[in-house]
N, C-alpha and C positions, 0 to 999 in steps of 0.2 A: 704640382710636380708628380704626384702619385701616377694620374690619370695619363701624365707627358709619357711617365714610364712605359705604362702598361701600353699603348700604342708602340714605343718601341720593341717593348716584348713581341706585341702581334708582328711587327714589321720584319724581324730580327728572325720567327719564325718560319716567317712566309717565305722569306729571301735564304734559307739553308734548308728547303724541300729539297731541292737534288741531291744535296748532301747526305741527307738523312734516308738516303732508296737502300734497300738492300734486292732491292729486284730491280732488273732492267727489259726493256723490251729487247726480244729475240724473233724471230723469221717464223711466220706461216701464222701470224695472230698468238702468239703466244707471249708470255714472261719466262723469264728465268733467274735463279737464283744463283750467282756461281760460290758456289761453298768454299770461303778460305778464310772469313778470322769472322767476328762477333760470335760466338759459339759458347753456351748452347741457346738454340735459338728453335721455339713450338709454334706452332701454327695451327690455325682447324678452319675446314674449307666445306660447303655444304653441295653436295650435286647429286641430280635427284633423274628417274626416270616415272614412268606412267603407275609400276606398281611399287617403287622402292625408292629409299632417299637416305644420305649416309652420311653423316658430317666425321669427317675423317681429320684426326689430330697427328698432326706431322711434326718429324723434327730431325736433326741434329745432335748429336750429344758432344761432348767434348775433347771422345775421341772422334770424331767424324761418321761415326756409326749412325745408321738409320732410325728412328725410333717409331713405330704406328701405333694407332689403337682405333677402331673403324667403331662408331656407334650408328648401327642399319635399323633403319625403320623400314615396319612393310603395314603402311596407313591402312590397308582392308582387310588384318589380323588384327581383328577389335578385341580388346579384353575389358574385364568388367572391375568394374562398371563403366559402359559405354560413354564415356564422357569426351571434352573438346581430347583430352590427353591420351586418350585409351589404345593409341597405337601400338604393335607388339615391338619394342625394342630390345636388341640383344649386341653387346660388346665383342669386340676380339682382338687382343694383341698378339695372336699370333702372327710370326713371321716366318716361313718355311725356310727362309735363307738361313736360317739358325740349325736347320738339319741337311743342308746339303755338304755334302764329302767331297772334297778333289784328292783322289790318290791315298783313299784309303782314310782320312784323316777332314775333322770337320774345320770350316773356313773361320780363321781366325782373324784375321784381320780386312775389315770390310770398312769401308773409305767411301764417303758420296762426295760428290764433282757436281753435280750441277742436277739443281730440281726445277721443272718446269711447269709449266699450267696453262693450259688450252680449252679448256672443259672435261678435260682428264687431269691425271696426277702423273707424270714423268717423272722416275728419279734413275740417274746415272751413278754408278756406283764400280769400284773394282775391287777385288775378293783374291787377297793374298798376292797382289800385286800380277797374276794371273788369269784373271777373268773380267773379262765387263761385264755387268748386269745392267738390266736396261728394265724396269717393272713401269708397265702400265698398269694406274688405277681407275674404275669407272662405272658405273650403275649400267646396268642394261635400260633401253631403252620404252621394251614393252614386255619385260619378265620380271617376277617379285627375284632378281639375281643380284647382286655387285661382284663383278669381274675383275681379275686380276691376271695380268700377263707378262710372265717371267721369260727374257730372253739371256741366254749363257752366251759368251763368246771369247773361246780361247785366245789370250792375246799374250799367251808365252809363245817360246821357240822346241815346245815340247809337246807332245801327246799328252791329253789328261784322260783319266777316270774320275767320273760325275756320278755321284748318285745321288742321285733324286728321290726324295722321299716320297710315298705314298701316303694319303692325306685322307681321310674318311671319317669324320665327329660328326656325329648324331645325337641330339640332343632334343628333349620333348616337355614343352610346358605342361602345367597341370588344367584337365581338362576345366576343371569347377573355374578357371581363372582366362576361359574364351569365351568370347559372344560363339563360337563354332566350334569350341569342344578343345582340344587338344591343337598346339602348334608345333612341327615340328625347325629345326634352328640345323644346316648342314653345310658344314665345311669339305668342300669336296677338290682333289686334285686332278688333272688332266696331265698326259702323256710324260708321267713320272717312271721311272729306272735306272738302270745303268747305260752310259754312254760314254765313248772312247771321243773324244774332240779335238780332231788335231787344229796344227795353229790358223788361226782365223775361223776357224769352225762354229757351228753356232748351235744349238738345242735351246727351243723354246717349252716352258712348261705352265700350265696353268691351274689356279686356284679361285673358285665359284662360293659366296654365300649366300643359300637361300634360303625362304621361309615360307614354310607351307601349310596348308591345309592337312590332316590326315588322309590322305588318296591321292595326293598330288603328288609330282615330283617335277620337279627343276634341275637333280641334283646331275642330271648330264645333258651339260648344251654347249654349241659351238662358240667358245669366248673369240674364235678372230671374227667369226659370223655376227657376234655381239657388238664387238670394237667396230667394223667396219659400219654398224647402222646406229652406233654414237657419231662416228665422224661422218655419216651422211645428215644424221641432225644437224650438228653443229657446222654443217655447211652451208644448210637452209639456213641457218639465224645469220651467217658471214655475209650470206651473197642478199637478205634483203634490208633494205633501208640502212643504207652505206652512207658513215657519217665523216665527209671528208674537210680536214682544216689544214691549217700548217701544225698546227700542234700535235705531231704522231701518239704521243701521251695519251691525251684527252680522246681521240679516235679509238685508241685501243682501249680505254678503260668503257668509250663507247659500247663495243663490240664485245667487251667481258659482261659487261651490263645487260646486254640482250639476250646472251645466253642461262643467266640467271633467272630474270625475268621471267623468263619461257619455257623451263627446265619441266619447272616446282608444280608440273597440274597432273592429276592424278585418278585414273580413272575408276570411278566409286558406281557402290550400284545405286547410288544417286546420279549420276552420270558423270562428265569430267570436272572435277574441282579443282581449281588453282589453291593452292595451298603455302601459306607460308615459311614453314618448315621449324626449323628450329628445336628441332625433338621436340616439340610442345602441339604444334597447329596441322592436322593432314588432315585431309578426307571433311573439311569443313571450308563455309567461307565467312567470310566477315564485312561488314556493310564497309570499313573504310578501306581495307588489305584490299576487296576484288573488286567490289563495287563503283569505289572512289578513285584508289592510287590504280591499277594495272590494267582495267577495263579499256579506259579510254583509250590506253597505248595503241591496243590487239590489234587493232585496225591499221592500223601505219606500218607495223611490223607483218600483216600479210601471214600471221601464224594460223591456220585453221584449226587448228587445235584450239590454241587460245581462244580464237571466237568464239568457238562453238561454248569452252569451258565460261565466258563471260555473259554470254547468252543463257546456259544452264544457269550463271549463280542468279541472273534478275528474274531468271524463271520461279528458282526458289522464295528469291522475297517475295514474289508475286503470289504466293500462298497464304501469304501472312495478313496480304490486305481484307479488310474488315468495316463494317460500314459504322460502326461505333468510332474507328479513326483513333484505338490502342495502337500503339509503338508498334512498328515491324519488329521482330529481333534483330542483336546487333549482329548474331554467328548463328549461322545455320549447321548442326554439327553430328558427327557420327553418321557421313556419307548421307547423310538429307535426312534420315529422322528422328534428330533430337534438335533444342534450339539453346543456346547461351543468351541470357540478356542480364547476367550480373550486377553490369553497373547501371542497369538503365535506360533509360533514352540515350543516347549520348548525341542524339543531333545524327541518328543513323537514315531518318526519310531523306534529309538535306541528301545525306552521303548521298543517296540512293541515287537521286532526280538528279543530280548534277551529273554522277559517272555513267549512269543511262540515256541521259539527253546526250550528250557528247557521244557515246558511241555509236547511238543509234544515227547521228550524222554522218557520222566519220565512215563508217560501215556504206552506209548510202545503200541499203536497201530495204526497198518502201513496207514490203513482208515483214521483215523483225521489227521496223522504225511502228510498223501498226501495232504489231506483238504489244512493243513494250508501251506506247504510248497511256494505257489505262495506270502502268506501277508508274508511272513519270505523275501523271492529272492525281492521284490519292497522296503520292508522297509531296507535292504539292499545297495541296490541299493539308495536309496534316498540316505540313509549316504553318502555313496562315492561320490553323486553329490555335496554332501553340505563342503566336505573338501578342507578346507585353502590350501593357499600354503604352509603350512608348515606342511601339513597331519593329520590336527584334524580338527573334526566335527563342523560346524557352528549350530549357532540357536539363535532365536529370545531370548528364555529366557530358565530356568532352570523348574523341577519341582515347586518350589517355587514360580514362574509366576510375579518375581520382586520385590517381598516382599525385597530382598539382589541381591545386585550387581550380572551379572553371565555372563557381557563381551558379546564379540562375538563369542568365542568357550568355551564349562565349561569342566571340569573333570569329572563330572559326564556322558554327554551325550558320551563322547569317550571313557569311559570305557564300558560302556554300549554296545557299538559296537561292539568294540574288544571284549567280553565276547562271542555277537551274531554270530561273524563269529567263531567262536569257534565252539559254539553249532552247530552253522548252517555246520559245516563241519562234524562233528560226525552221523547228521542229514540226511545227502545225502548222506551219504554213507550207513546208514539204508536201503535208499529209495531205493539206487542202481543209484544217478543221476550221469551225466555226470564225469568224473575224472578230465578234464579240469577244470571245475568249483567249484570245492572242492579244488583243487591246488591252484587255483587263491583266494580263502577265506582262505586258510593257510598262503598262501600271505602276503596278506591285514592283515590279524591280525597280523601277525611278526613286519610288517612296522608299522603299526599303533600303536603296544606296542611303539617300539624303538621312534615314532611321541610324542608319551604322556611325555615319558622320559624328550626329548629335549624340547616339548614346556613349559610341566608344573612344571616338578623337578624344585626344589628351595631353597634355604637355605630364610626359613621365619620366621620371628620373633627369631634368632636363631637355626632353627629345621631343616633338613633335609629332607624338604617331599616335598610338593606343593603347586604351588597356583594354586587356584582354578581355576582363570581367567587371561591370561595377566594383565599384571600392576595390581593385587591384592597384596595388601600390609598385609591384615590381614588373620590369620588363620580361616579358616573356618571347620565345622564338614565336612563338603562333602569330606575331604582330603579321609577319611577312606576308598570311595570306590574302587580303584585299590584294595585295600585288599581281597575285595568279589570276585573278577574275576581273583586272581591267580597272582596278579602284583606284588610283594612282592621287587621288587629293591631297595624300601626308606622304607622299614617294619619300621626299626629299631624308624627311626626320626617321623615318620608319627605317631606309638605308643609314643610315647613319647611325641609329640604335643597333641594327642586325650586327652592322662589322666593329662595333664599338666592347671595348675592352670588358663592357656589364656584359655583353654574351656571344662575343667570340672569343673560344678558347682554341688548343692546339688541334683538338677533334671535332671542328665546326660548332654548330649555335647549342650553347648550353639552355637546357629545357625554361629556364628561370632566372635572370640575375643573380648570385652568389650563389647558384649552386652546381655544382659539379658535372650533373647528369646529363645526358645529350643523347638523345633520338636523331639519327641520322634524316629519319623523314625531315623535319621541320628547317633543315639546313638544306635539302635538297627542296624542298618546296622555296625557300627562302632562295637560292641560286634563280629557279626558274623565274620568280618575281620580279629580281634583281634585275635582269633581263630584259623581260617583260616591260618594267619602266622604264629602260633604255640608258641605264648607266653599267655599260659594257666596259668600263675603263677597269671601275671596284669590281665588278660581276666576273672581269677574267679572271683577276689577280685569284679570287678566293677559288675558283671555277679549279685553275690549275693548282694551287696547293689542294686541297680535297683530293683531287683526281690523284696525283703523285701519292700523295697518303691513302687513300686506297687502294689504289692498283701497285705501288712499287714500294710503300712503305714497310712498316713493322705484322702488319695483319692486312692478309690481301686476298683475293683480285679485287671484292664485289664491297658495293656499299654495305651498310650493317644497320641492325635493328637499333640497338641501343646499348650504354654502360652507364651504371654499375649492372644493370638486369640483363640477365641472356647475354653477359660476356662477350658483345658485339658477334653474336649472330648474322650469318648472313639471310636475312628473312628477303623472302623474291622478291616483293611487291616495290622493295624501295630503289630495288636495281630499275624497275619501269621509272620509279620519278629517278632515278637519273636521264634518263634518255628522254624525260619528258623535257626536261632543262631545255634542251635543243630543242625540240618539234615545236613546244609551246613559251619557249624561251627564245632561244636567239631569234628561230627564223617564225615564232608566235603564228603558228599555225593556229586558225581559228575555223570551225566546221560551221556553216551559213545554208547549206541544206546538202539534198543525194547526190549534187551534181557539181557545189561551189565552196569555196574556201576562202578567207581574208590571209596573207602575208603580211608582216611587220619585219623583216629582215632588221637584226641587230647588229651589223659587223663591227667587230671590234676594231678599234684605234689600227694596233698592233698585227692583223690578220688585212690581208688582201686578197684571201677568197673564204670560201664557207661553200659545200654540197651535202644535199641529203639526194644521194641517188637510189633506189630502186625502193621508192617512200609506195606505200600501196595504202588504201581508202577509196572511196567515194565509186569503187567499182572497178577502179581504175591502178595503173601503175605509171608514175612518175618522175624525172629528179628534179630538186630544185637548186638552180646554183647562185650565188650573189660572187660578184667580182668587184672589187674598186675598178674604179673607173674616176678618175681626176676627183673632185671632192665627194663626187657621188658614188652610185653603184650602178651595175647592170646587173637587173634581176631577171631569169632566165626560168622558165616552165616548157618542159619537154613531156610530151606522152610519147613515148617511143619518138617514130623520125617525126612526128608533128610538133610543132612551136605555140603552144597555150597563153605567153606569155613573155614578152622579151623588151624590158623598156630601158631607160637607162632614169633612174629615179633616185630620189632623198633618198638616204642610209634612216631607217626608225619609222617610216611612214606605211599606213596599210595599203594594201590593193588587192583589189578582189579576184580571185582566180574563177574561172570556168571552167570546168570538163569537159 
């Protein structure tokens, strides 16, 4: 009866996601919030540019008033001691609208209408029943700045007098406490005075905070100059790898995901690091954040930034390699010369060789694909030094770094292998390496599946899938990943465990059976699996609550790190494993050398089409479309006006693509 319940709990919560949005989707890629009852209601949103990143905590109060407070990082104002943390962070609740005058007298009643999100911060507001305000919030793109842009607009039937305050705080760290001596912290105002506005009239005015060096300054630059090369970014991420369903939802929470994804890299004199934010992580990377989860994406998404930054981090591990075959570190940190390895091994070579074989495909050129081939053969190699007698991967700890039990060999790090020698044999044969050696990796991954079977398959907690770790007694999310690398033996129980009431709860797959906690990764990894084995029935249903609950629920746009830790942060890397769902989920985009690709198209029951259009890899730029078609599909492959690929086939079956 308990168990009967708890199903209908999950049921009961799936089936009132609409209910529960306090966002809707609104025109030009955006959400909106329209302000009229649940009040007071906070929010904090993270968007980052090349020298700056600002998680900005919004709200509501219960009069309808605005509430801010911006905490800006500038990751290459190092403070000491130089560590993964040692970004310079500095707060600010000021709000200038609290000094602006209409007719002599300061604005007393200030009312918001409607809050937007784009990859900016839009809030709509009117100020004594007399004025609209219109504030854009946003990181500059390639300045240590965060910009803000105040637009006035008379909407009495009167003349007004506006005055605009002038705005000028300077503020300076203490020297003994930079890697660079002194920082300075400056609040600075643009085209502030007095101004007559008759009706409909409009004065815009701006407010900059930057952070600098001593000799530097930022503290005067063009913020619409700013704004307009945000929204030429965020037009790049719009217009490539365009994710089309009937589900407008699921598309736009697409399309919020890519922008995150892609924000968060940050250019160090280590060269550009992706970074995953969260006022904790800048100017460093980490073998499973860049390595594993975002690397592989770069390629598909056509971001050169990205690449370049995913290329820099294997450039980094590739430092580390050693002919003793000690642990790469898990975080390379303090803009490239410091290293974190905390917890250990954590199964970071695995990370390594799987998100470097995959990209160095996917990428499809033969120069990087040689680059990296030597950190792919050592990380390799490490593994096989590090397995049991019983033919799985040892390691100190898991990604998770002990937070949860993860033994002396996990499931995660031996899948992770097995996926690599996969890749890594598709890999060299691109390259043209030895045959021998490509043999002996087709090998190693056969044994090593059939190794996973025997050490880890389990009937747990009732379920047919695995434990995680010898002598693990409870169900854990990490069961999910065999799913992502094609292991499909215990699909059936492993699905069945994931959406089952031991560890789905309201905020996706809790870290553990009976406990609370929940890493957004491990649920997005889990969707993609889900997929992947071809039960698109369960895979939408959870696909779309998720999506609703991120994008239009209580805390939004982007997926999140984790809770109770980091208060659901939005750390970038996990916004890529959403969009991985799709690439290597529904339509299980799989890299087979520079020039080929496998499809497994997943369409759902409920869906009678699915497009990834302006998808870029393998050198190339493509869309791929699935349609129903009577019980089957027509699977469709477009390079521009040439036809790659056009059959009409099984819905769940692969086929190999050519470029």
């Amino acid at each position: 009866m308990k168990q009967l319940l708890l199903f209908l709990l999950i049921f009961i919560t799936l089936s009132a996601t609409a209910q529960q949005n306090r966002w809707e989707l609104a025109d030009a890629n955006s959400i909106v919030w329209k302000v009229v009852e649940g009040l007071p209601h906070y929010d904090h949103i993270e968007m980052s540019g090349k020298y700056i990143s600002a998680v900005i905590r919004y709200g509501v109060n219960n009069d309808k008033s605005f509430q801010i407070c911006r905490d800006i990082v500038w990751p290459m104002l190092r403070t000491i001691p130089n560590d993964t943390h040692a970004s310079l962070i500095r707060s600010s609740k000021f709000d200038p609208v609290t000094l602006v005058s209409v007719n002599g007298l300061l604005v007393q009643k200030k009312i918001v209408n409607k809050i937007f999100l784009d990859g900016k911060i839009t809030v709509k507001s009117t100020l004594d029943e007399k004025l609209e305000l219109v504030r854009i919030l946003f990181p500059s793109t390639d300045l240590p700045v965060f910009c803000e842009k105040y637009e006035l607009r008379n909407i009495s039937r009167e003349a007004l007098t506006i005055e605009i305050p002038q705005v000028d705080i300077l503020t300076t760290s203490k020297p003994e406490e930079g890697v660079d001596g002194a920082y300075r912290f400056n609040i600075k105002s643009q085209n502030h005075g007095t101004v007559v506005l008759q009706p409909q009239e409009s004065r815009s005015f701006y407010l900059s905070f930057s952070g600098t060096k001593v000799g530097e300054d930022f503290s005067v630059i063009e913020v619409e100059t700013e704004l307009a090369k945000r929204e030429s970014l965020l037009s790049l991420f719009s217009e490539n790898l365009i994710l089309e369903t009937p589900d407008e939802t699921i598309n736009r929470a697409f399309a919020f995901a890519k922008i995150r994804a892609a924000e968060s890299i940050f250019q160090t004199k280590g060269g550009p690091m992706h970074g995953p934010g969260g006022l904790r992580y800048y100017a460093a990377i980490w073998a499973n954040d860049q390595a594993e989860y975002i690397n592989p994406f770069f390629p598909y998404l056509g971001y050169e930034y990205g690449i370049e930054s995913a290329l820099n981090s294997y450039r980094h591990f590739a430092r580390f390699m050693n002919k003793d075959f000690h642990p790469i570190p898990s975080s390379i940190i303090a803009e490239g010369t410091d290293i974190w390895n905390g917890a250990g091994d954590r199964g970071d070579a695995a990370m390594i060789a799987y998100g470097a074989a995959r990209f160095a495909l996917s990428q499809g050129d033969p120069k990087i694909a040689q680059e990296l081939w030597p950190l792919i053969e050592w990380c390799l190699e490490f593994n096989k030094r590090n397995l049991n007698p019983q033919g799985v991967v040892t390691s100190d700890s898991d990604e998770l770094e002990g937070r949860f039990p993860s033994g002396d060999a996990n499931l995660c790090t031996s899948s992770l292998y097995y996926d690599a020698l996969v890749s890594a044999f598709y890999l060299g044969r691109s390259l043209g390496k030895s045959r021998a050696r490509l043999s002996e990796y087709q090998t190693e991954a056969t044994t090593l599946k059939g190794n996973i079977e025997k050490y880890f398959g389990a009937n747990l907690m009732g379920y047919e899938t695995y434990q995680y770790y010898e002598s693990n007694k409870k169900l854990r999310a990490w069961i999910c990943i065999p799913l992502t690398v094609d292991i499909f033996n215990r699909k059936e129980g492993t699905i069945d465990a994931l959406f089952s009431p031991e560890l789905w709860t309201p905020n996706g797959l809790a870290s553990e059976s009976g406990d609370l906690t929940f890493w957004d990764r491990s649920t997005l990894y889990a969707l993609r699996g889900v997929f992947a084995a071809g039960d698109t029935k369960r895979g939408l249903k959870y696909l779309q609550y998720y999506s609703n609950r991120r994008l239009l629920g209580e805390h939004v746009p982007y997926p999140v790190e984790a809770y109770p830790e980091g208060n659901q942060r939005h750390l970038s890397a996990e916004s890529g494993l959403y969009c991985r769902i799709f690439t290597e989920g529904l339509f299980c985009i799989r890299p087979l050398s520079f020039t080929s690709f496998s499809l497994c198209p997943q369409l759902p029951d409920d869906w009678d089409f699915m497009q990834l259009r302006n998808v870029h890899g393998f050198q190339k730029e493509f869309d791929i479309s699935v349609e129903q078609e009577g019980d089957k599909i027509r699977l469709k492959v477009t390079n521009g006006k040439k036809v790659v690929f056009d059959e009409v086939v099984e819905n769940g079956c692969r086929h190999e693509i050519k470029m």
